[in-house]
N, C-alpha and C positions, 0 to 999 in steps of 0.2 A: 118604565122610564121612556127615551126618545130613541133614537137611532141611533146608535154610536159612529161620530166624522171619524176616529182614529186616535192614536195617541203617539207622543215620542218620548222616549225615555233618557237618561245618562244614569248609571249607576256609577257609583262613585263612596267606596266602605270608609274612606276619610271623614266623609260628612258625616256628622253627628245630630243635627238639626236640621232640618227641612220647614220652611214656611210654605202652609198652602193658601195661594187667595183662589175662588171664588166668584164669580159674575154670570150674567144672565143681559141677552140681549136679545128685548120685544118687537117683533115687527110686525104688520095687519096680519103677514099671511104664515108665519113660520117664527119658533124662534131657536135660541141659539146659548146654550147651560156651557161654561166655560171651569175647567182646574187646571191649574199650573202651580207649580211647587218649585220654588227657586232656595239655591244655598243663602247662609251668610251676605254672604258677596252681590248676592242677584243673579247666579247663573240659574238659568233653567235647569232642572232638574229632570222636571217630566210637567208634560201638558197633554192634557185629554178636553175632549168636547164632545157634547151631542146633541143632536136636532128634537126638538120639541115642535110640538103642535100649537095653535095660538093660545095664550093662556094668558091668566092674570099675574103682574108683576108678584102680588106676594104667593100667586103657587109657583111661580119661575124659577123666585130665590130660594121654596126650600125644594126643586128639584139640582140647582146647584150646588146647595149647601147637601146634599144626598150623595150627589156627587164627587165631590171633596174627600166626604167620610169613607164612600165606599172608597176612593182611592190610596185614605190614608191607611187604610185597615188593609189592601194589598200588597202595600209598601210597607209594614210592617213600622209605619215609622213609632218610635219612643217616645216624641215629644209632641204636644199637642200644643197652639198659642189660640185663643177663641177671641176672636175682639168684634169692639162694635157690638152691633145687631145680632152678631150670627148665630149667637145662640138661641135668640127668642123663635132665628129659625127652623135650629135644629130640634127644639121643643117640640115644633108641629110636624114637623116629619111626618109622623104615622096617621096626623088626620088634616085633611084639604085647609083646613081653616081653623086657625089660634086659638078662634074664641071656643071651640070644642073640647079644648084640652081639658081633662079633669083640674079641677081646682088640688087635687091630692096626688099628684103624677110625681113618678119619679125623674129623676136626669134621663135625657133619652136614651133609650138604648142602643143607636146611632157611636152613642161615645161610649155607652158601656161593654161593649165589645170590644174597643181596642185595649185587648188585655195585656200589651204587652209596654202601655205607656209607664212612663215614671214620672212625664211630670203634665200637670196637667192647671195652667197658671194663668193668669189675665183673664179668666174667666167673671172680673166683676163689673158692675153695673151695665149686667146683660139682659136685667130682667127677667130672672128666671122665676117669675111670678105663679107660688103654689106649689112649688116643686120640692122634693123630699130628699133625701140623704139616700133612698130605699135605693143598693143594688152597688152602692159606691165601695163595695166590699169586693166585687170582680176584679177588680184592679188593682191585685197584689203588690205589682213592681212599682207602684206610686210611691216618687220619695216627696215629692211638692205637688199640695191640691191646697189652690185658692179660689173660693168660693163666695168672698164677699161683696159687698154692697149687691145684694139682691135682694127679692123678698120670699126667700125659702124658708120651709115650716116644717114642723113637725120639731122631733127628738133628735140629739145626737145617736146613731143609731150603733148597735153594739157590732154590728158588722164593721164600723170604723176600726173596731181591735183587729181586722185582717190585713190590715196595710200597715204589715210590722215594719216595712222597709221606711216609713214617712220621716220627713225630716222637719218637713211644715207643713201646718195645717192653719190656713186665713181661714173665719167665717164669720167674721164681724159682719155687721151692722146688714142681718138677716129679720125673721121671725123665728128664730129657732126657743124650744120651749120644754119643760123637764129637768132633771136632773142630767152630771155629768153620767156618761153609760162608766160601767167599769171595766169596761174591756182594754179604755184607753190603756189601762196597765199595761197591756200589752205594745204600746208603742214606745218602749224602751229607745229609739232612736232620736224620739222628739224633742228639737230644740226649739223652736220656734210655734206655738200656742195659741190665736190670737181667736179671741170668741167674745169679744166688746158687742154693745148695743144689741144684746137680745132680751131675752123674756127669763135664759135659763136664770135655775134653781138649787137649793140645796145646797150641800157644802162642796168645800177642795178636796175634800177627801182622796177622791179617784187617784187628784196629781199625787200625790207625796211621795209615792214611788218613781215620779218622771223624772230622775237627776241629773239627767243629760238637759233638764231647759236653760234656756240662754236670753226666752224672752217668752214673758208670761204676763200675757193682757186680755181681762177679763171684766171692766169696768165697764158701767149701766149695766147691771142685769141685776139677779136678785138673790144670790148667793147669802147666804147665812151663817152663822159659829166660826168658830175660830178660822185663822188660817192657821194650818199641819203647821207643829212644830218643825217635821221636815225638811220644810224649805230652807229653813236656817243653817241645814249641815249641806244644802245643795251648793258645789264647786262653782258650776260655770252661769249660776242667772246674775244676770248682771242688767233688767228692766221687768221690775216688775210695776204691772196698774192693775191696780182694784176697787178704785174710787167710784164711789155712787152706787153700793151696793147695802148689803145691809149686815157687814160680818161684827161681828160680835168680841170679846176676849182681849187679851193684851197679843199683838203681834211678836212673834219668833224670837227671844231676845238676843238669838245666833245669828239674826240677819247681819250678812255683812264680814261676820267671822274666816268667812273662807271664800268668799263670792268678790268679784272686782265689781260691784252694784257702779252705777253710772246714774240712774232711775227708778226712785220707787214714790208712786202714788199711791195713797191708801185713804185717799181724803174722802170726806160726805162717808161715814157709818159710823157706828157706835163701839170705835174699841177704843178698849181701856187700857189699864196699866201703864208701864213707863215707857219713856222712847225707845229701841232697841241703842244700846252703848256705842257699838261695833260699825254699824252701815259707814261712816267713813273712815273705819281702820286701813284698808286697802290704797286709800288716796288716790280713787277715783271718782268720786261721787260728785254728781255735779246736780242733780235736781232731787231734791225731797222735799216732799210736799203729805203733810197729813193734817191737813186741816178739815174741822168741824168733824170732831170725834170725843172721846171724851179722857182724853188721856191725863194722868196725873206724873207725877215725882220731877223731876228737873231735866235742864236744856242737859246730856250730856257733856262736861268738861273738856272731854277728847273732840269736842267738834270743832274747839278755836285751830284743830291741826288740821282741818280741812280746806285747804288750798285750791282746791279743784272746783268747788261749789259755789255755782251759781244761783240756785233759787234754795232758799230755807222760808219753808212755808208752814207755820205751825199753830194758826191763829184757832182760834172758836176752840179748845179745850178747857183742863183744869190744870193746867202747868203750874208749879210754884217753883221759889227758893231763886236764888241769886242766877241773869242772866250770864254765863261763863265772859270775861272781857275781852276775851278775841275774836269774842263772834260777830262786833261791830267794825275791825278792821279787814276779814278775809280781802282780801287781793282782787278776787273774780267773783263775786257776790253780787247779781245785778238787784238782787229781791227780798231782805228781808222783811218777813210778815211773821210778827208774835202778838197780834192784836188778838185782845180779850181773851188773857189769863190772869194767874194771880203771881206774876212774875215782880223779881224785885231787884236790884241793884241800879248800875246810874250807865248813862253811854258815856264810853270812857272817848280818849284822846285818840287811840288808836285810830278813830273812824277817818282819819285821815287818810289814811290807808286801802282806805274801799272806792278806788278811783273807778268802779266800775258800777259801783252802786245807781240804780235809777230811782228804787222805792223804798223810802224806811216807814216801815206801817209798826207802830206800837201801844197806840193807844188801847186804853181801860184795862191798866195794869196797873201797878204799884211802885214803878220807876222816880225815879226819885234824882236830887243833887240839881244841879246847874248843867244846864247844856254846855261841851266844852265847845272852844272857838275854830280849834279845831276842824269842826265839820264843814270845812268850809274849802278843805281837803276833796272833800265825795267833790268831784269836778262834775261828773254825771248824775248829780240828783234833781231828778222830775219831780219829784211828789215825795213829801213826806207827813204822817199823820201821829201826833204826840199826847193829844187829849185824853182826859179823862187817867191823868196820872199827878205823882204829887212831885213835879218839877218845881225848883225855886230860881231864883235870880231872875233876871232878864233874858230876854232873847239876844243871841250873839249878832251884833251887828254883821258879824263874818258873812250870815247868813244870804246878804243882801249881795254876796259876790260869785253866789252861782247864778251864771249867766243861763244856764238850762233848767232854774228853779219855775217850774210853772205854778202848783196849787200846791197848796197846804190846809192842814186842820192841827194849830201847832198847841192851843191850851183849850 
């Protein structure tokens, strides 16, 4: 490295977190690699520097960012925060120039040393272009590793089951590719889940043992067969997404029975069977959505007691039998969508009642009766779509008193 100018320290066992920033200053004849680590607050902590010889900006920044690490791994600090760039320059550490990195490299080993971190977070859109999961097993005491929006490749790798302490794990919208590993098993402390937008494969399996999740999202990728009946006796998930994938089967019909759900997508794949009864027994539910799948039997009854819910999204299936009557007037409903089933009954009066309503989408169903006058109530409808059902009477002139009515497709 360069000379070392010296350094000053405050030790201080209160602090919990340490921010370290990082700089590098170019000048013709010498230059100047800068760390300082400030609390919370912005006190200094400790600052170091040392004298480099004339170099190029980007070998400057990663003898800084070299810098940093060695001092973080001195300091023994817990917490690591990565932002910006700095990891693309922690990447090249070990060779003069980025573009030599192996396309198959793992995280550098710069960070994989500091074994005594636990959380290790903000780490996304750092572009960690190429880089592997290989070695992220050193770092036992890890309870938070966010890893997203990069373009990291390979597997979930089974060394992930060494980070029994993890409490989240982000690695959305990567290239990550393969089946889940099973080691995951062994993350018994895992609440939080989130592996959106990859390549992965195969089924849930792995999770069903994960009962401590609380938030499990897994949509765009390519998952298959059922979801684990499992999930449905799980206490604390209360957000599940798995929409845009390719599972298969009727969904858990325990969802909901002991979980306070808030969120579940399940839209874009091919399952079947009935809607689960239960998802708003708890009277939290506020967004479900399964549309374009292929579900059959009826709107559950118990849904008109869902007070909390905002979006009911359940269009493109094989739904029949009579719409339940309370599901036009919910309170906080900004969204019903039951387009294209083979649903049947009339909207009743209540719809007065849905002051919150933006969008009533129900066409190419088998709704039937006379619109009532009523709707005239929904004060907040944008758009509503009625066609392709065997409505009678006239249109309710009421209609003409929503002042927020924009477009319609009404027969």
């Amino acid at each position: 490295m360069g000379k070392r100018l010296g350094h000053t320290q405050v030790r201080d066992s209160r602090v919990d977190v340490w921010k370290l920033n990082v700089d590098i200053a170019i000048r013709p004849t010498l230059s100047t690699a800068a760390s300082i680590c400030r609390d919370s607050s912005g006190r200094i902590l400790h600052a170091e520097s040392c004298i480099l010889p004339p170099i190029e900006p980007s070998e400057g920044e990663m003898h800084a960012v070299n810098l940093g690490l060695q001092v973080a791994s001195s300091l023994k600090l817990r917490h690591i925060i990565i932002e910006g760039d700095s990891l693309v320059v922690v990447e090249a550490l070990s060779d003069s120039s980025p573009r030599r990195q192996s396309p198959h490299s793992p995280l550098p080993s710069e960070v994989l040393q500091l074994t005594k971190l636990d959380w290790l977070y903000n780490v996304s859109n750092c572009g960690i272009q190429g880089t592997t999961l290989a070695g992220i097993g050193n770092l036992r005491e890890l309870i938070n590793l966010e890893l997203a929006d990069n373009n990291m490749i390979g597997e979930i790798l089974e060394e992930i089951g060494n980070l029994v302490n993890l409490w989240q794990l982000e690695l959305y919208n990567n290239s990550f590719r393969g089946k889940l590993s099973v080691s995951l098993r062994n993350l018994a402390k895992l609440e939080n889940f989130d592996a959106s937008m990859n390549y992965l494969e195969g089924d849930l399996s792995e999770l069903r043992f994960s009962t401590n999740l609380v938030s499990l999202q897994l949509y765009e990728n390519n998952f298959t067969r059922q979801v684990p009946l499992e999930f449905g006796e799980f206490k604390k998930l209360v957000n599940l997404s798995l929409y845009t994938n390719g599972l298969t089967g009727p969904l858990p019909q325990k969802l909901g029975s002991w979980a306070k759900f808030f969120f579940i997508d399940a839209s874009e794949n091919f399952l079947s069977g009935p809607i689960p009864p239960d998802m708003c027994k708890q009277g939290t539910m506020e967004k479900l959505l399964l549309l374009e799948n292929n579900l059959t039997g009826e709107i559950p009854a118990n849904y008109v007691n869902c007070s909390t819910l905002t979006r009911f999204r359940v269009s493109d299936n094989s739904l029949s039998g009579t719409v339940p009557a309370g599901i036009w007037g919910l309170p906080n409903v900004n969204i019903i969508d039951i387009t294209s089933n083979n649903l049947e009954g009339t909207i009743t009066s209540d719809i007065n009642n849905a002051k919150s309503l933006w969008q009533l989408y129900v066409g190419n169903n088998r709704l039937g009766g006379e619109l009532p006058t009523e709707i005239s109530g929904a004060t907040s409808l944008l758009s509503i779509e009625l066609n392709d059902n065997q409505f009678s009477g006239n249109i309710p002139s009421s209609i003409g008193d929503l002042r927020a009515f924009l477009a319609g497709s009404l027969f």
